[in-house]
PALOTOR-472799 format. One record per residue: y, x, z of N, C-alpha, C, O in turn. Coordinates in steps of 0.001 Angstrom, whole numbers, plus 500000, padded with zeros to 6 digits. Layout:
N
(site (Y,X,Z),(Y,X,Z),(Y,X,Z),(Y,X,Z))
...
This chain:
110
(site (414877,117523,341661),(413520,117695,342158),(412979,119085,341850),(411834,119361,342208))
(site (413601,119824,341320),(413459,120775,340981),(413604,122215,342159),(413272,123372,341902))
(site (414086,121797,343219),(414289,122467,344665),(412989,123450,345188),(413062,124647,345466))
(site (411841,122623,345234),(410569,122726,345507),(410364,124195,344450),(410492,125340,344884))
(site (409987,123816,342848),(409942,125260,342178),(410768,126465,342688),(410299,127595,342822))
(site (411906,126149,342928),(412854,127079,343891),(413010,127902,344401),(413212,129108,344262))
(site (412813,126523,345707),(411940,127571,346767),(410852,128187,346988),(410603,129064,347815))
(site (410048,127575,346024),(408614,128495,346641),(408806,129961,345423),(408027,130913,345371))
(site (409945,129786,344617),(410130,130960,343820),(409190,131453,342784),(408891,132635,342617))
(site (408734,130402,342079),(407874,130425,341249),(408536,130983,339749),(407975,131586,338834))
(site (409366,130717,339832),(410731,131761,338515),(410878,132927,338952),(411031,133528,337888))
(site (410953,133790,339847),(411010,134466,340361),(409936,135682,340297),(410378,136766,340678))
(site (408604,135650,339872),(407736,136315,339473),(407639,137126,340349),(407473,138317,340085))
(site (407742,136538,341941),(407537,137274,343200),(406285,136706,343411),(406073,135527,343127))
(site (405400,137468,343904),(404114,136908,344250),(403553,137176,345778),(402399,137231,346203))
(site (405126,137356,346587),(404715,136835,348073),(404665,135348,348256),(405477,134667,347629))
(site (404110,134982,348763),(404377,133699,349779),(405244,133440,350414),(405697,134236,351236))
(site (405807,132057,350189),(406412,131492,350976),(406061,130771,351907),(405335,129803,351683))
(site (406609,131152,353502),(406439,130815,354467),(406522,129492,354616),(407527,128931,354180))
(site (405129,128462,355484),(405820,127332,355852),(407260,126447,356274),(407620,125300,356009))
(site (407912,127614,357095),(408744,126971,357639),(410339,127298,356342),(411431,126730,356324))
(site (409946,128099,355691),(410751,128106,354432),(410879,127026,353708),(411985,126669,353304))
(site (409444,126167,353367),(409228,124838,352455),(409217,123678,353324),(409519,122580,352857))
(site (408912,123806,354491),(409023,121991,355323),(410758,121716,354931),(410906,120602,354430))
(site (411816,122358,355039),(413113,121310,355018),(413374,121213,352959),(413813,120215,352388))
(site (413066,122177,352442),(413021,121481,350875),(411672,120314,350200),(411757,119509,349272))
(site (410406,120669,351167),(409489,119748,351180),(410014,118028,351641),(409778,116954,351088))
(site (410906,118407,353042),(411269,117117,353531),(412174,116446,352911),(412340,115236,353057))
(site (413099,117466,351868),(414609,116696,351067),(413353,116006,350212),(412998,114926,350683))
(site (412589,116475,348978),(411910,115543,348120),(411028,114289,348733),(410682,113347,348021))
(site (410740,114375,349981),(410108,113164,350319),(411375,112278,350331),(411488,111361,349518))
(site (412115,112487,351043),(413991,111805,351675),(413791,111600,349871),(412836,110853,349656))
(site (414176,111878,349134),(414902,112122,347616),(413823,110386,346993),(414150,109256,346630))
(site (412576,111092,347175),(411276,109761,346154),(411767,108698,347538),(412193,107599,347183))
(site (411736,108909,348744),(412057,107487,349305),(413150,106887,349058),(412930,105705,348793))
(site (413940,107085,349033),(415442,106479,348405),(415264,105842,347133),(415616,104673,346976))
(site (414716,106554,346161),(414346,106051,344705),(413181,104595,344870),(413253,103509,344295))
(site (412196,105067,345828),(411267,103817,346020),(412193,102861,346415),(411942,101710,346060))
(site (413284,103068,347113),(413947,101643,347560),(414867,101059,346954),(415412,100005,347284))
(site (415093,101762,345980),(416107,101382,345374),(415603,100651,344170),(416376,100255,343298))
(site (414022,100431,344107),(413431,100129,342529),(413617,098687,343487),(413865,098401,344658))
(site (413250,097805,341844),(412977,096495,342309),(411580,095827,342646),(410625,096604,342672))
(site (411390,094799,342849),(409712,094681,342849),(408983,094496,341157),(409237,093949,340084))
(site (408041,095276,341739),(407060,095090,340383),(407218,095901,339481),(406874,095741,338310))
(site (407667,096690,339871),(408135,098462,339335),(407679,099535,339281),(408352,100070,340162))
(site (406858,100499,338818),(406033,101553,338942),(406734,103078,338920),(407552,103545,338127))
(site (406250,103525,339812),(407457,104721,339919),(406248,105806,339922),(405332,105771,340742))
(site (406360,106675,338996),(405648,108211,338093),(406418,108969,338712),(407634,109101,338577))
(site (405300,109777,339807),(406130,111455,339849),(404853,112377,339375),(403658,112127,339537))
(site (405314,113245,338893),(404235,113984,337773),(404801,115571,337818),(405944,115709,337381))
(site (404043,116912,338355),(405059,118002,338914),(404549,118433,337166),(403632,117876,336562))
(site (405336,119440,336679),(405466,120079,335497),(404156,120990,335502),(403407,121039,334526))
(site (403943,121692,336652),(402812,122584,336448),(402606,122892,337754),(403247,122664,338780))
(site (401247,123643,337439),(401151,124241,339349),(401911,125856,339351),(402738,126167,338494))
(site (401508,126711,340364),(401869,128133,340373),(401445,129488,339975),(400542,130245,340332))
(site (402661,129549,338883),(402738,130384,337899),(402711,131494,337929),(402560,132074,336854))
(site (402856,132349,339266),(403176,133610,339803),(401732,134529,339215),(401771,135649,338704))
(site (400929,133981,339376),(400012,135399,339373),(399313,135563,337842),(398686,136576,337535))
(site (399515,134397,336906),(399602,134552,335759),(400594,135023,334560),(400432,135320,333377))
(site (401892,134930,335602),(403148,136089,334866),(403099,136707,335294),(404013,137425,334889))
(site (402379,137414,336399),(402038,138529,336585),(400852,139644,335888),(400949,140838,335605))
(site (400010,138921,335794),(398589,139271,334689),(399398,139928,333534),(399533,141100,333179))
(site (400087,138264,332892),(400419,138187,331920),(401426,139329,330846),(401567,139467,329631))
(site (402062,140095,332268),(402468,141300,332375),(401871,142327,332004),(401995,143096,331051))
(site (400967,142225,333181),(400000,143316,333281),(399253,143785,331740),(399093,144957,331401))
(site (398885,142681,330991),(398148,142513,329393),(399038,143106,328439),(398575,143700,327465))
(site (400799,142955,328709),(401543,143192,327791),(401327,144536,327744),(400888,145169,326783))
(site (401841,145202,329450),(401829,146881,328891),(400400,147517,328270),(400100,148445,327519))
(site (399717,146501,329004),(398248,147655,328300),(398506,147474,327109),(398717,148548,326545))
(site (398613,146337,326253),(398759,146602,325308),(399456,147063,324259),(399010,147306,323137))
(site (400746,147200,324709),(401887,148484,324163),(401261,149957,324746),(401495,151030,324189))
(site (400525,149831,325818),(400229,151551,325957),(399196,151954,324844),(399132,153050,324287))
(site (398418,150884,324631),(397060,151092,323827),(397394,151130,322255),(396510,151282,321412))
(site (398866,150964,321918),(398977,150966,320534),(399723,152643,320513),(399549,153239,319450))
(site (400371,153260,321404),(400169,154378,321650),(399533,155647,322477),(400056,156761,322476))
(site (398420,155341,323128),(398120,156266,324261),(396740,155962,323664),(396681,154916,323016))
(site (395320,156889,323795),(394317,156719,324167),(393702,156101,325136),(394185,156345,326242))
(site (392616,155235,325122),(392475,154554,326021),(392189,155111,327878),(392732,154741,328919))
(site (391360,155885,327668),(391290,157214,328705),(392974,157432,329212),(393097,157205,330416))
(site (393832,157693,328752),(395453,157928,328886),(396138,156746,329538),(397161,156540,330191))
(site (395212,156132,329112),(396548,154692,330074),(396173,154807,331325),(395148,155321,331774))
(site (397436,154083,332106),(397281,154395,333959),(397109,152895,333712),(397229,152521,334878))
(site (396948,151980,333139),(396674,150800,333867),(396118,150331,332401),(396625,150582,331308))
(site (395003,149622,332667),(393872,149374,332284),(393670,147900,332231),(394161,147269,333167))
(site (393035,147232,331305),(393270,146000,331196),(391763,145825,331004),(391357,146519,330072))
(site (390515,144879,331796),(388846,145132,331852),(388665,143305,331784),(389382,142309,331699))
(site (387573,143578,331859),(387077,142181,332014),(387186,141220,333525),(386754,140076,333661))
(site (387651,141770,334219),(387747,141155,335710),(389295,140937,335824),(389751,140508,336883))
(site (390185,141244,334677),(391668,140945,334904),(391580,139219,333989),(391847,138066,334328))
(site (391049,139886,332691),(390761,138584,331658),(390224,137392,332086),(390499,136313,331561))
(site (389233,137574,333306),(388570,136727,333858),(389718,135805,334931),(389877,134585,334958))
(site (390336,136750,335672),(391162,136088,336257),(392648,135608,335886),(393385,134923,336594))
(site (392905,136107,334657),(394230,135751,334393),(393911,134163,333404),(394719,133255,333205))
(site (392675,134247,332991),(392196,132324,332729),(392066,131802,333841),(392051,130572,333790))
(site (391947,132319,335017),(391871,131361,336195),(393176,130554,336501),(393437,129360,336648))
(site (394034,131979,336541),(395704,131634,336783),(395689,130853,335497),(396061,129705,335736))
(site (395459,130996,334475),(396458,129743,333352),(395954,128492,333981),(396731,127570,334229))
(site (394608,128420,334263),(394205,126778,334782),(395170,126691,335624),(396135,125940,335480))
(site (394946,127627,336786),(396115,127092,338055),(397323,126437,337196),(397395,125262,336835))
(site (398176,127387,336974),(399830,127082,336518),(399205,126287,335461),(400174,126386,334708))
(site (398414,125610,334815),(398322,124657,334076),(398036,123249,334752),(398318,122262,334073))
(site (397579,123081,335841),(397697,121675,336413),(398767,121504,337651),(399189,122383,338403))
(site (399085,120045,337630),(399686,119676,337863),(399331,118244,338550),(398302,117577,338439))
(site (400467,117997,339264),(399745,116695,340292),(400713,115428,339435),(401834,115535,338938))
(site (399851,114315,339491),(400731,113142,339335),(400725,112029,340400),(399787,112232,341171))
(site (401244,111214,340640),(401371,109836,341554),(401659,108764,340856),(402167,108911,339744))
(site (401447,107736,341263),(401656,106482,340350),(401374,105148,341681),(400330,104962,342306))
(site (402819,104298,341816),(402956,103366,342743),(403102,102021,342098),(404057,101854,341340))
(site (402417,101227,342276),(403697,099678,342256),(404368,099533,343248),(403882,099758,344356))
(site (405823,099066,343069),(406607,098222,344232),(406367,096845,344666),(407051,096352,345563))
């Protein structure tokens, strides 16, 4: 089930998008994948799908971004650094942890 992180290349610390028509046939294997599993349970069975996290991309990206400032700032003057770390990065790189911090769950009886 792990296909989905994959493809949309969330390891990858690429922060283009992936195209619809990139994710409908790995979107369609995990539906194919949980339907097979639903049929195969017996009755009276509860089947948990729960994704690990949401998308991580633009907070390992931040998250980046924080490291060098702050290796530049333990040597460079602050004026001297080419990339700058302010309150509108901080602001948004807590946005991204919420993002890549939730996650969807489902919960069925058979």
């Amino acid at each position: 089930m792990k296909d989905v992180e994959m493809a949309a290349k969330w390891k990858d610390n690429d922060s283009t998008e992936v195209s619809v028509e990139e994710m409908e046939p790995v979107l369609a294997q995990l539906d194919e994948n949980i339907s097979r599993l639903w049929r195969a349970l017996p009755p009276c069975t509860a089947l948990m799908v729960i994704t690990g996290s949401g998308d991580p991309r633009e907070m390992s990206r931040l998250h980046a971004k924080k490291r060098l400032y702050d290796s530049e700032l333990k040597m460079k003057k602050w004026d001297d650094i080419p990339v700058k770390w302010m309150d509108e990065d901080q602001q948004a790189y807590t946005l991204a942890v919420d993002k890549a911090r939730t996650g969807l769950g489902f919960i069925a009886i058979k």
